[in-house]
N, C-alpha and C positions, 0 to 999 in steps of 0.2 A: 394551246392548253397550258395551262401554268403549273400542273402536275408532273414533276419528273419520278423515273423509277431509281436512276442513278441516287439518290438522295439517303433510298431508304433504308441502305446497307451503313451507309454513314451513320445515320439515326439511330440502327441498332449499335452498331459499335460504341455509341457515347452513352445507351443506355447500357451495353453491357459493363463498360468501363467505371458507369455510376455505382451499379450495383455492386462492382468488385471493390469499390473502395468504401462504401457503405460496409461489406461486410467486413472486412479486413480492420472499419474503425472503430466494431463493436467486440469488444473484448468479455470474452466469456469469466465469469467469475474465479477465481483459482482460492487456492487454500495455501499461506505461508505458515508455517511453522516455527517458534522459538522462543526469545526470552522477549520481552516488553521491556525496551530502553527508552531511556531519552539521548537526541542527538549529542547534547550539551557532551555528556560524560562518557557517551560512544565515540566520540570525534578522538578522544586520548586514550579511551582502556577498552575499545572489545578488541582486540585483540587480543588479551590476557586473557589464560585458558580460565579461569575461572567468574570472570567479570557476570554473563548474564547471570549465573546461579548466586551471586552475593547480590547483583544491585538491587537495592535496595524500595520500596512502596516509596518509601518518606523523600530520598530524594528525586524522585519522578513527581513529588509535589510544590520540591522546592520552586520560589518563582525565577530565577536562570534557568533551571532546566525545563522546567512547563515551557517555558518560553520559548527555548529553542526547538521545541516539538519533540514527535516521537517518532518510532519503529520498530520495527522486529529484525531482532537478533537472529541471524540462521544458523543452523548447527555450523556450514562452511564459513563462518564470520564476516556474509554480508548484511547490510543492513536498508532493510529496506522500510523507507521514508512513508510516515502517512500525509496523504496533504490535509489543506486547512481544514476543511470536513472532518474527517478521519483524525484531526489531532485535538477536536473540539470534541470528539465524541470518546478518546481517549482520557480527559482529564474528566468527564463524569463517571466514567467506567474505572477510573483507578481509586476514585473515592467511596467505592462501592468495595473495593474490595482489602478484607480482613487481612489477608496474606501479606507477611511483613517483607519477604524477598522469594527468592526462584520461581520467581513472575514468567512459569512458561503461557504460550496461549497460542491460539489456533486463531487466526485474523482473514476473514473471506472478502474478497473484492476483486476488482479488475489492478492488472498491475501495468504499467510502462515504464518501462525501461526499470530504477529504483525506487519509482514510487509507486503508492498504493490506493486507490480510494475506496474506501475501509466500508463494507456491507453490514459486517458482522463480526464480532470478536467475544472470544471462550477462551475462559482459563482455563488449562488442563489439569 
């Protein structure tokens, strides 16, 4: 017969093993909270306690900063990266908005490790 039973515990084990990495590389969507930076001028000044509450709309328009992309500023001064997605849907959403600086906002997505891929983003 060419049917073994020995096999079938293996079988399940590679399918359990599928599933567990399946679910572990689906990342539930989170909510970050903070200021809207760009990298450009977060790379030198978030650090400084007042940096997200000054930075400015216009220069998140400039084209060095657009360029270097964006993030969110967290109240603990990390910064966390949107990728290409998320930085392309950031310069239509900044053009949209009236607010000349304390660009707080609420940004929904799945995150890894510092970066984000950006679902949904609200000013606060």
């Amino acid at each position: 017969m060419g049917f073994s039973y020995e096999f079938i515990p293996m079988k399940k084990l590679a399918l359990l093993l599928f599933a567990a990495a399946a679910i572990s590389s689906w990342a539930a969507d989170s909510q970050v909270k903070g200021y809207l930076v760009d990298l450009e001028c977060a790379r030198d000044d978030a650090q400084r306690p007042d940096f997200g509450k000054t930075h400015a709309r216009q220069c998140l328009q400039m084209p060095d900063c657009a360029n270097s992309g964006y993030g969110v500023l967290t109240e603990d001064k990390k910064i966390i990266r949107f990728d290409k997605a998320g930085n392309a849907q950031m310069k239509k959403f900044i053009s949209t908005i009236t607010k000349k600086n304390d660009l707080r906002v609420t940004v929904t997505g799945s995150v890894t490790g510092e970066e984000m891929t950006v679902s949904k983003i609200e000013l606060q």
